[in-house]
C-alpha beads as a LAMMPS data file, in Angstrom:
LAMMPS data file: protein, C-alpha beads

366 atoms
365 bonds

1 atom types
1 bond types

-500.0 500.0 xlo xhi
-500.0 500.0 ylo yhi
-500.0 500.0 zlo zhi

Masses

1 110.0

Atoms # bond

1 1 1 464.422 -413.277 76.682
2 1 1 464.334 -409.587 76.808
3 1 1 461.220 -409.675 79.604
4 1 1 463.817 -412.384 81.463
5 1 1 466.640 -410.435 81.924
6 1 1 464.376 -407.420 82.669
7 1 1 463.252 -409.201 85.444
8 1 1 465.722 -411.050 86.627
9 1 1 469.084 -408.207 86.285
10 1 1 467.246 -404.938 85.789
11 1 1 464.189 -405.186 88.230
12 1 1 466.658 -406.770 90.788
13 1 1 469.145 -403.973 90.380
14 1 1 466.626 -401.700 90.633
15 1 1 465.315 -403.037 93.493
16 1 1 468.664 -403.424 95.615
17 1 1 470.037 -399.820 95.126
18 1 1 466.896 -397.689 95.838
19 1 1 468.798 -396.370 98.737
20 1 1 471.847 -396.023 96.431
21 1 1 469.107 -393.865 93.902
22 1 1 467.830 -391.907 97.224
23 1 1 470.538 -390.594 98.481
24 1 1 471.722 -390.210 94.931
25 1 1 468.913 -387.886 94.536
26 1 1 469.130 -386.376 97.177
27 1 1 472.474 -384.860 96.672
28 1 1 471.477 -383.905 93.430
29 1 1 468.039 -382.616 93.443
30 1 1 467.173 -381.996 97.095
31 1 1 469.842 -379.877 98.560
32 1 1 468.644 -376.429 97.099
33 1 1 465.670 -375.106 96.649
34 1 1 463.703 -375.317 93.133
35 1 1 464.906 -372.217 90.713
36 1 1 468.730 -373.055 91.887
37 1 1 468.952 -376.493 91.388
38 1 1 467.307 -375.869 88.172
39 1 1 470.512 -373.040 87.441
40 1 1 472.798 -375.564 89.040
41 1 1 472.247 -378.288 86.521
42 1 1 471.713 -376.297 83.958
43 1 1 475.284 -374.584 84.342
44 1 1 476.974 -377.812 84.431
45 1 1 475.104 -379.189 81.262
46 1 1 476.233 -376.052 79.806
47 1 1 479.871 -376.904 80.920
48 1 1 480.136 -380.449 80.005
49 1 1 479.584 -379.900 76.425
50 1 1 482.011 -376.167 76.583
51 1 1 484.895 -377.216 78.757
52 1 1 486.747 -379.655 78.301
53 1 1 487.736 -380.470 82.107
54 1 1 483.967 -380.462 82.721
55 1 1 483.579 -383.044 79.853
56 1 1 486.371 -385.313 81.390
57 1 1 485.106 -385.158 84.929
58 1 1 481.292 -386.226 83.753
59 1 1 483.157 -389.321 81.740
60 1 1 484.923 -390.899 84.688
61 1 1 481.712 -390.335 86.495
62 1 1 479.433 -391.958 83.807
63 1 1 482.730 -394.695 83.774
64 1 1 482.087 -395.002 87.372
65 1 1 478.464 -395.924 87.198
66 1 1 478.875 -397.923 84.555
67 1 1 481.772 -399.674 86.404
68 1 1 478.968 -400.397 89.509
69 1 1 476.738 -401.716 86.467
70 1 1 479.114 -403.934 85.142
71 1 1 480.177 -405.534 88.481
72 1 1 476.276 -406.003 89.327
73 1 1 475.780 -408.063 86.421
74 1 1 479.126 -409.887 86.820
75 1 1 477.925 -410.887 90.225
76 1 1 474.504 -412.162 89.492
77 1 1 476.049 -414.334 86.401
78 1 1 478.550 -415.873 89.101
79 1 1 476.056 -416.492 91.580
80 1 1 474.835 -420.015 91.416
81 1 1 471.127 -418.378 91.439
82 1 1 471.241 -417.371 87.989
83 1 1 473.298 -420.309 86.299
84 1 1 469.824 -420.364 84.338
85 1 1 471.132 -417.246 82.119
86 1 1 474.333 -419.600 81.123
87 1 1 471.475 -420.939 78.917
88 1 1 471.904 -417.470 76.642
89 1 1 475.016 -419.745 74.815
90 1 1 472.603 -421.481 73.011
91 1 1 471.969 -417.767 71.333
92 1 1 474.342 -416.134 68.867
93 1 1 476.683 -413.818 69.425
94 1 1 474.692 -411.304 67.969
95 1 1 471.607 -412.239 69.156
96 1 1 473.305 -412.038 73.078
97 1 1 474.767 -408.558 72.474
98 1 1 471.716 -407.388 71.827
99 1 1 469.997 -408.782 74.797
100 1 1 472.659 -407.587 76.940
101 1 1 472.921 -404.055 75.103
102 1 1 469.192 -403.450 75.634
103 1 1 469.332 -404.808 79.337
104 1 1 472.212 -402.442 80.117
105 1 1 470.466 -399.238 78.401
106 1 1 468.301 -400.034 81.173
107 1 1 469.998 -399.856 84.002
108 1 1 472.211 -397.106 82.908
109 1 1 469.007 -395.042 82.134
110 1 1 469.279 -392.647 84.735
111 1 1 472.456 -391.381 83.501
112 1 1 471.464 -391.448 80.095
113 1 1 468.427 -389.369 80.390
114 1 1 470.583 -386.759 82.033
115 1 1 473.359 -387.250 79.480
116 1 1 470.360 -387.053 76.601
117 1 1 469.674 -383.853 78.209
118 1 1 473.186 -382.578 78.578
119 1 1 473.866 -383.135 74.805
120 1 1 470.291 -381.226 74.144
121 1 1 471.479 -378.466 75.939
122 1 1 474.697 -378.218 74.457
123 1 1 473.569 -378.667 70.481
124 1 1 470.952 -375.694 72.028
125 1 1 473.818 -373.135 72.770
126 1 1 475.785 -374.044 69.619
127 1 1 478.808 -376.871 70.876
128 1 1 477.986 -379.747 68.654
129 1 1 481.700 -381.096 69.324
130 1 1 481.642 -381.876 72.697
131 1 1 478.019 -382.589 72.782
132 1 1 478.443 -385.358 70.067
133 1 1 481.994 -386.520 71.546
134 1 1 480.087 -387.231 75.013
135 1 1 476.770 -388.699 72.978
136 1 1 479.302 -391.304 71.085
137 1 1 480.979 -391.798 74.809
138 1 1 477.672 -392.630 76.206
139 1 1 477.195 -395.026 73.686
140 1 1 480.787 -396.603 73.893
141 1 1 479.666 -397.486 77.431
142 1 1 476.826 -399.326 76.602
143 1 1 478.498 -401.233 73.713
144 1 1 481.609 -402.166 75.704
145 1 1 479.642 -403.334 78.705
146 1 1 477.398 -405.844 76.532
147 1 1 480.532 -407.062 75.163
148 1 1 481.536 -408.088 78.607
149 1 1 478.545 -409.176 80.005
150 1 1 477.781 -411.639 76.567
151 1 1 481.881 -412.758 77.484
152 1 1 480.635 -413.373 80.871
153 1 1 477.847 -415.954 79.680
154 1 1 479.769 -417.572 77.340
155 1 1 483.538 -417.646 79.672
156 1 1 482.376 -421.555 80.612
157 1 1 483.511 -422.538 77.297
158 1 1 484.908 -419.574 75.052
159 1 1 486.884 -416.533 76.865
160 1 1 486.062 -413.785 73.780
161 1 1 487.540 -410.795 75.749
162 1 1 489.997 -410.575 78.697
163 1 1 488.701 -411.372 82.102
164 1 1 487.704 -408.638 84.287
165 1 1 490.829 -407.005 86.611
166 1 1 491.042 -408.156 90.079
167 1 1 490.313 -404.465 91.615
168 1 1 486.887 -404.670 89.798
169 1 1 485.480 -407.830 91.305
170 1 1 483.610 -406.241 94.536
171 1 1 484.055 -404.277 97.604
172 1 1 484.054 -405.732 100.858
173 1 1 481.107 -404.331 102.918
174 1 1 482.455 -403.456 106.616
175 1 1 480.748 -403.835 109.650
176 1 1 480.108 -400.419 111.034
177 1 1 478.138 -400.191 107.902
178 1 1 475.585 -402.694 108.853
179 1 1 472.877 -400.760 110.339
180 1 1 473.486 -398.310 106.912
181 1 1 473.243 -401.468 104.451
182 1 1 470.096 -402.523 106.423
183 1 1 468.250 -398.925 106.370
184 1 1 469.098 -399.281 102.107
185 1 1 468.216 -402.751 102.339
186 1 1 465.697 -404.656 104.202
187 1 1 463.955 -400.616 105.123
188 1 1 464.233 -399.349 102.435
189 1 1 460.765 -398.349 101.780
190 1 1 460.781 -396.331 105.448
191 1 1 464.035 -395.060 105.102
192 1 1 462.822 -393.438 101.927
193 1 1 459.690 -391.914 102.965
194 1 1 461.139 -390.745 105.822
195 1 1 463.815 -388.217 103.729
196 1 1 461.453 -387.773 100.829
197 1 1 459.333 -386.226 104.243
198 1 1 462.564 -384.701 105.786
199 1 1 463.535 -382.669 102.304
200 1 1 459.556 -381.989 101.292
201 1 1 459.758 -380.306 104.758
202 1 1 462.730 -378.483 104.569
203 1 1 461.928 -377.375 101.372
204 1 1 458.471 -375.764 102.626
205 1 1 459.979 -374.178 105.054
206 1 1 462.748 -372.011 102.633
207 1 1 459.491 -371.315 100.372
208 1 1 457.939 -369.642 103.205
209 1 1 460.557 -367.758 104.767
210 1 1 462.609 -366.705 101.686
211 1 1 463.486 -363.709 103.594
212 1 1 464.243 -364.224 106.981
213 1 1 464.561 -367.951 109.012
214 1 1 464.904 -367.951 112.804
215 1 1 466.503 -370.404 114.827
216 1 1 463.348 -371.131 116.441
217 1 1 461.295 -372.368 113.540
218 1 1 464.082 -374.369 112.244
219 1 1 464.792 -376.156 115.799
220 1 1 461.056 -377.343 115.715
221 1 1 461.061 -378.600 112.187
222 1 1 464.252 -380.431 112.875
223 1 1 462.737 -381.721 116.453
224 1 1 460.116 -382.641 114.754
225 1 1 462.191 -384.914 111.672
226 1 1 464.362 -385.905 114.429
227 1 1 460.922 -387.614 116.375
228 1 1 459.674 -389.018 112.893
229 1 1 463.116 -390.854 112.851
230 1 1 462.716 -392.686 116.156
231 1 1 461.225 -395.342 114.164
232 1 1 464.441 -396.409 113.070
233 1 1 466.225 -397.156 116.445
234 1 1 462.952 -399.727 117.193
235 1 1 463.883 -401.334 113.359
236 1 1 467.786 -401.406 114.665
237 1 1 467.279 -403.015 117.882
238 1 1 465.220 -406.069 116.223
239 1 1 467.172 -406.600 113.858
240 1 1 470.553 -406.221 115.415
241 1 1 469.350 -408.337 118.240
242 1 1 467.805 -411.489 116.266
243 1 1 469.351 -411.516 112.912
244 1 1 472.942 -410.622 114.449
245 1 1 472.552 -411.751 117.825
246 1 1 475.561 -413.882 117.051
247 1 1 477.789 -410.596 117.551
248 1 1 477.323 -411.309 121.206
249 1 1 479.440 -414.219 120.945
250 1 1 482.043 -412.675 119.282
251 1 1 485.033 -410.738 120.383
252 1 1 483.530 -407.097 119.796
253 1 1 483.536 -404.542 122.343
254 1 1 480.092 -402.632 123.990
255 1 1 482.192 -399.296 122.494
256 1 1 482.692 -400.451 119.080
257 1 1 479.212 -401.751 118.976
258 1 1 477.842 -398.362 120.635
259 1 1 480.349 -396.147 117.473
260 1 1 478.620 -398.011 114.400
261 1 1 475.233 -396.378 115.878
262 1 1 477.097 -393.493 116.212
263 1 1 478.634 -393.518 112.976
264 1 1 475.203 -394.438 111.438
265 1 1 473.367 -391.701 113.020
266 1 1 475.864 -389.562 111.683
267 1 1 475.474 -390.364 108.010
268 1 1 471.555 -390.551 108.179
269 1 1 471.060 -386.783 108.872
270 1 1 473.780 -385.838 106.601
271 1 1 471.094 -384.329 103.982
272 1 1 469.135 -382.433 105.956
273 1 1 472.472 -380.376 107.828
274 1 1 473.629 -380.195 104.105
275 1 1 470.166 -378.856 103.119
276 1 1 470.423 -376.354 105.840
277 1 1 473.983 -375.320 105.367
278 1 1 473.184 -374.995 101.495
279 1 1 469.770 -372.644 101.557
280 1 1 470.187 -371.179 105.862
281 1 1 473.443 -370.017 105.821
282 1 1 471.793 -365.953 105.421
283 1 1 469.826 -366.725 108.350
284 1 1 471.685 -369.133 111.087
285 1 1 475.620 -369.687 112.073
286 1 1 477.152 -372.835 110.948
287 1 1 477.436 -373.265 114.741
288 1 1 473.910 -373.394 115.314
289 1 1 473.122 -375.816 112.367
290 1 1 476.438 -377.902 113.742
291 1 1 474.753 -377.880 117.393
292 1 1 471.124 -379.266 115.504
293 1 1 473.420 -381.993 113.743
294 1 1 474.549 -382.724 117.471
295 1 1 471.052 -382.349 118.486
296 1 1 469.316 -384.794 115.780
297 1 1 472.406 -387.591 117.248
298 1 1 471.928 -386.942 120.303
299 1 1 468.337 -387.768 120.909
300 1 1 468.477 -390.465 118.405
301 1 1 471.225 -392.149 120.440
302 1 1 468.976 -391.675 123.689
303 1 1 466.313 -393.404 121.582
304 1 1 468.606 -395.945 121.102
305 1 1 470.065 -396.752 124.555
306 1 1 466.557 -396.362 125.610
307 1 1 465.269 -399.580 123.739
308 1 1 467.755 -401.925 126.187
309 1 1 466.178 -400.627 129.431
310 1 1 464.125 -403.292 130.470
311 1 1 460.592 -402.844 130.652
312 1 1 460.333 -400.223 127.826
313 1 1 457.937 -401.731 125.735
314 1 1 456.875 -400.235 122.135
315 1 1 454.251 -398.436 123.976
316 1 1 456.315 -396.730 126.508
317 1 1 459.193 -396.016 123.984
318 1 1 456.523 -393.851 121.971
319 1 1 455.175 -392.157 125.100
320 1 1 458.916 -391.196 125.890
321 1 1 459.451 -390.131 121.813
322 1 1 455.762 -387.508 122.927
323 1 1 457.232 -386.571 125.914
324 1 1 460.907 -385.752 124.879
325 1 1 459.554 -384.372 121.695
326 1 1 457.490 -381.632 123.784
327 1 1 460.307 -381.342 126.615
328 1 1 463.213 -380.456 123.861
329 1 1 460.841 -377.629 122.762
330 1 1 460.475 -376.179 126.045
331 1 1 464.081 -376.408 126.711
332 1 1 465.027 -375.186 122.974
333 1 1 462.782 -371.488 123.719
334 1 1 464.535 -371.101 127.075
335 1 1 467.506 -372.365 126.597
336 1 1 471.022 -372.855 124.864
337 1 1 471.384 -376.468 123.126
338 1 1 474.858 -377.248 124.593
339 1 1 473.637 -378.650 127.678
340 1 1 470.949 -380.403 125.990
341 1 1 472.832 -382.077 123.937
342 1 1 475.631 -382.906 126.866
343 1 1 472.758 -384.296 128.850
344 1 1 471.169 -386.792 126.172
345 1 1 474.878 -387.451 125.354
346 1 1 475.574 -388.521 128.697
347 1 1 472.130 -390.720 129.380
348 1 1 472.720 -392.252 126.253
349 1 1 476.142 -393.377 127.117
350 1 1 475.003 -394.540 130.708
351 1 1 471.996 -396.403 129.587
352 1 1 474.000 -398.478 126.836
353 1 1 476.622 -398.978 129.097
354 1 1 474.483 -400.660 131.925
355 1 1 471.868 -402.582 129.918
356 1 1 473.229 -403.326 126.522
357 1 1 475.215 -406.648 127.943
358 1 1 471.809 -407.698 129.838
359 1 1 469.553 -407.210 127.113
360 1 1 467.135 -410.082 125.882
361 1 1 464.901 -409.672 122.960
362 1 1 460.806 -410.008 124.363
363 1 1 459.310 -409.696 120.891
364 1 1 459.803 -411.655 117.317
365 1 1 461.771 -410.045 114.625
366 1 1 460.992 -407.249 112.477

Bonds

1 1 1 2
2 1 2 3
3 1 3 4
4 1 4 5
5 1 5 6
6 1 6 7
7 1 7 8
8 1 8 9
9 1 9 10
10 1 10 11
11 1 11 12
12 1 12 13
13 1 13 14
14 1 14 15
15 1 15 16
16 1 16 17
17 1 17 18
18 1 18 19
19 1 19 20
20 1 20 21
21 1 21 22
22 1 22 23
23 1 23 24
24 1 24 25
25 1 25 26
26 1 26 27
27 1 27 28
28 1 28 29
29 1 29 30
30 1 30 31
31 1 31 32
32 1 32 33
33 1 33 34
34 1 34 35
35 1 35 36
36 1 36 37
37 1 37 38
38 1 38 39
39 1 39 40
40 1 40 41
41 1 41 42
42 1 42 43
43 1 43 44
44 1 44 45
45 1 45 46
46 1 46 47
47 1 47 48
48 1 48 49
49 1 49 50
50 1 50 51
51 1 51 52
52 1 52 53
53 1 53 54
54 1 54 55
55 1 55 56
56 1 56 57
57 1 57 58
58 1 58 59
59 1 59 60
60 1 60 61
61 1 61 62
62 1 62 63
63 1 63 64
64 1 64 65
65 1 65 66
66 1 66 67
67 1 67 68
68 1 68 69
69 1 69 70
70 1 70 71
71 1 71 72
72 1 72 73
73 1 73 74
74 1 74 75
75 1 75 76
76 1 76 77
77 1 77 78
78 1 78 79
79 1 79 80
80 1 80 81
81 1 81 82
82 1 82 83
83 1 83 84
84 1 84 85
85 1 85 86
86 1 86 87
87 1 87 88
88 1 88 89
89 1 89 90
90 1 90 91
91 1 91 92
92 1 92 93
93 1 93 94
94 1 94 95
95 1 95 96
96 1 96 97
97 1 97 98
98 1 98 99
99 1 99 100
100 1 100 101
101 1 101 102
102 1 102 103
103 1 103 104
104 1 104 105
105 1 105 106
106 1 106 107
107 1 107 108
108 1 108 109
109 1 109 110
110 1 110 111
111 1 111 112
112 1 112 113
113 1 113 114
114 1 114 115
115 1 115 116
116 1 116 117
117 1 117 118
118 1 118 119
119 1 119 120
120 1 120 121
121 1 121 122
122 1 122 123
123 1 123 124
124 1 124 125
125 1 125 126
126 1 126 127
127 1 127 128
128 1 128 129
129 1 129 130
130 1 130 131
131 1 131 132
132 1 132 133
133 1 133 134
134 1 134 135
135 1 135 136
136 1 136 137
137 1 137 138
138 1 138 139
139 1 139 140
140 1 140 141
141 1 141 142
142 1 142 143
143 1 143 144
144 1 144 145
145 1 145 146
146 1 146 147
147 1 147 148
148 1 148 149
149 1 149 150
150 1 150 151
151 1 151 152
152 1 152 153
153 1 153 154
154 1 154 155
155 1 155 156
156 1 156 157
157 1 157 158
158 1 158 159
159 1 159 160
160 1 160 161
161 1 161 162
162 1 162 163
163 1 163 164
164 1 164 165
165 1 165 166
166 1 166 167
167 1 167 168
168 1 168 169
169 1 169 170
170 1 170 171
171 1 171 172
172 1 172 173
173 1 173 174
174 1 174 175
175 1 175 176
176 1 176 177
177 1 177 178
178 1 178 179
179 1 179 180
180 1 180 181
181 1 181 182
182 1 182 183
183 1 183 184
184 1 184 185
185 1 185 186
186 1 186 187
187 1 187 188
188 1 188 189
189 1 189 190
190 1 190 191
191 1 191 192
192 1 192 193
193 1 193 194
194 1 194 195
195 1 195 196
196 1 196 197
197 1 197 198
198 1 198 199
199 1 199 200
200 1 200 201
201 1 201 202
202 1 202 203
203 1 203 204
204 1 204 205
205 1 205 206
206 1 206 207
207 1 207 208
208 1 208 209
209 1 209 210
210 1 210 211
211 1 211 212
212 1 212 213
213 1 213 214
214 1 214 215
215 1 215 216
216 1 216 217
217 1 217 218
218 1 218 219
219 1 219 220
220 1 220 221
221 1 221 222
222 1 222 223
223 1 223 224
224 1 224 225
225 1 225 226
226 1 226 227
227 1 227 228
228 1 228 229
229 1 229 230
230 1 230 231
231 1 231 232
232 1 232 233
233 1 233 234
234 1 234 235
235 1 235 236
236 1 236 237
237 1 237 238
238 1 238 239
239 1 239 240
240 1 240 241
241 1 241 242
242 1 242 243
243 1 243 244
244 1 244 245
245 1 245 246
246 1 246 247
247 1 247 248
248 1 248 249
249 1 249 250
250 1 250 251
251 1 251 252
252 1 252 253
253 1 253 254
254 1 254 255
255 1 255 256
256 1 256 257
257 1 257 258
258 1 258 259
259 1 259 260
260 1 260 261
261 1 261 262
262 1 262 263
263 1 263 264
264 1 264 265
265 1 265 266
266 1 266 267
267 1 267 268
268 1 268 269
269 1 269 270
270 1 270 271
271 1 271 272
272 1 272 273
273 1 273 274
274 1 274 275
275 1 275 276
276 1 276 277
277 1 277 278
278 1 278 279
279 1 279 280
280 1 280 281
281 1 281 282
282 1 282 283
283 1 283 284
284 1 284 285
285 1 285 286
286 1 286 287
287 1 287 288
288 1 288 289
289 1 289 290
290 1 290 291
291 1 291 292
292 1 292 293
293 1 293 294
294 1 294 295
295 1 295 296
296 1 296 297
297 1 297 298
298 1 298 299
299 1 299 300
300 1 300 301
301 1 301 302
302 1 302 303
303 1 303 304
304 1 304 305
305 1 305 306
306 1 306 307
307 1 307 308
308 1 308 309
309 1 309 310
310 1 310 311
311 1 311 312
312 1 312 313
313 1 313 314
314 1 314 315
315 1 315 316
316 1 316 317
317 1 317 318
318 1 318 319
319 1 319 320
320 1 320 321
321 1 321 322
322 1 322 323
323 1 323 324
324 1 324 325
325 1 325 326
326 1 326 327
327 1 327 328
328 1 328 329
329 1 329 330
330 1 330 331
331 1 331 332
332 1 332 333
333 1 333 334
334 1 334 335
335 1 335 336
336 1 336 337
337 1 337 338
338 1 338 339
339 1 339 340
340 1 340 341
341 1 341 342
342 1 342 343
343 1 343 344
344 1 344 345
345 1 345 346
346 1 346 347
347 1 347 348
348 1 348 349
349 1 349 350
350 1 350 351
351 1 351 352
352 1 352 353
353 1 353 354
354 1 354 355
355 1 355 356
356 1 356 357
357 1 357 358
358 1 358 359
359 1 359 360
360 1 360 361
361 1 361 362
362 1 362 363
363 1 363 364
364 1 364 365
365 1 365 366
């Protein structure tokens, strides 16, 4: 039963919220460079088990993930899928807590590792009360949650504990989050690579200019993360156009459809400006890291009005990714990036304006 639920709850939950993980990650681990991320998380260990406001602020969080735990498992137990797992009430009660205590130790490992280390830390610089109070916490979690989860199974016949509040049954997912939920999703494995890539990058290039970074060097890397993107608006266009081709027959407007790529462009390069504004800010202006931001959406949403222009083929639309790539170099050592940007603004609003109504998909999906 134990290599059941492993499959069927932990490998599953695993498997849904690698972008969840990523950009998880990347907020924690990839936004400075090595030595101060290191001091960064080592303060804040050393905090948590010192102060007591620290202490409080990493229980809600652990409460929070635990929360997103508990409503994943809630979910897959009400899904007709997994009525199979109903078949636990054939167990005892003690027999199912344990199950569902060792299946959510598992997917609450992350922050347990870094809450193992955070009470090692703190028993290291001599505060064994807060250290033990948040071990015990930790473990409160984990106890509680099997409780509910082994209520959960057995609610068909026998309510044990109290059902779970109405405010903790699910968010609603909106729809200018599509394209985001389908980058986590369905691409998740090139959405990944591609900002494992970005922040391996970025990071190199700090390394090797520790002392001074000029704008130049850091407008080619980004050109260049900004062309290994392109991929994306190609994996947008399929599936937008034959999975929810039925949003053509709906009342929603060219603009509000033309925003959520916007919107979604805006979020995707979030890491690497925070990156930049995190380990540049010695060398460049927050204006000339906010004109790159504008820069990276910019071409992407060229890109992107560029797939509906008929008779762009896969072929052509990685010619024009060579060319552009080349041309914005040019332009970037002889030029200001304001009127770059107000020109691939402008093209990309003109193109998606004219074609996006007219477009029919040529190829199968992706």
């Amino acid at each position: 039963m134990n290599k059941l639920l492993s499959k069927a709850i932990v490998a599953q939950y695993y498997k849904i919220n690698t972008g969840f993980f990523l950009v998880l990650f990347l907020l924690l681990f990839g936004l400075l460079n090595g030595k101060a991320t290191i001091d960064m998380h080592h303060y804040l260990m050393q905090n948590i088990t010192s102060d007591v406001r620290f202490l409080v602020g990493a229980m809600v969080i652990w409460l929070m993930y635990d929360v997103k735990c508990i409503l994943y498992c809630h979910k897959e137990l009400r899904n007709p899928a997994g009525s199979y797992l109903y078949t636990m009430q054939a167990l005892s009660n003690g027999r199912q807590f344990r199950l569902w205590f060792f299946c959510h130790v598992q997917m609450m490992l992350p922050v347990l590792v870094y809450g193992g280390i955070t009470v090692t830390v703190g028993m290291a610089h001599g505060q064994p009360l807060y250290a033990s109070i948040f071990l015990v916490y930790q473990m409160l979690l984990c106890v509680v949650s099997a409780m509910l989860h082994r209520d959960t199974v057995n609610s068909t016949w026998k309510q044990l504990l109290p059902p779970l509040p109405i405010f903790m049954q699910g968010m609603r997912k909106r729809p200018v989050t599509f394209l985001l939920h389908y980058s986590l999703n369905m691409r998740k494995g090139t959405f990944v690579g591609l900002k494992v890539l970005s922040i391996l990058l970025l990071q190199g290039m700090i390394a090797a200019n520790q002392v001074e970074i000029n704008k130049e060097s850091v407008a080619v890397l980004m050109m260049f993360l900004i062309s290994a993107h392109s991929l994306l608006p190609m994996y947008y266009l399929r599936f937008a156009e034959t999975r929810l081709a039925f949003l053509r027959n709906m009342p929603v407007s060219t603009v509000s459809i033309f925003l959520t790529i916007v919107f979604t462009y805006a979020i995707i390069f979030l890491p690497e400006i925070a990156f930049l504004l995190l380990n540049s800010r010695h060398a460049l202006s927050w204006q000339v890291m906010l004109q790159l931001y504008a820069v990276a959406m910019s071409q992407m949403l060229l890109y992107t009005s560029l797939q509906y222009v008929p008779g762009v083929s896969s072929d052509r639309y990685m010619l024009i990714v060579v060319v552009l790539f080349f041309a914005t170099l040019l332009f970037l050592a002889s030029f200001d990036l304001g009127p770059l940007i107000a020109v691939e603004l402008a093209l990309s609003v003109i193109l998606f304006a004219l074609f996006y109504r007219n477009y029919e998909p040529q190829d199968g999906p992706m």
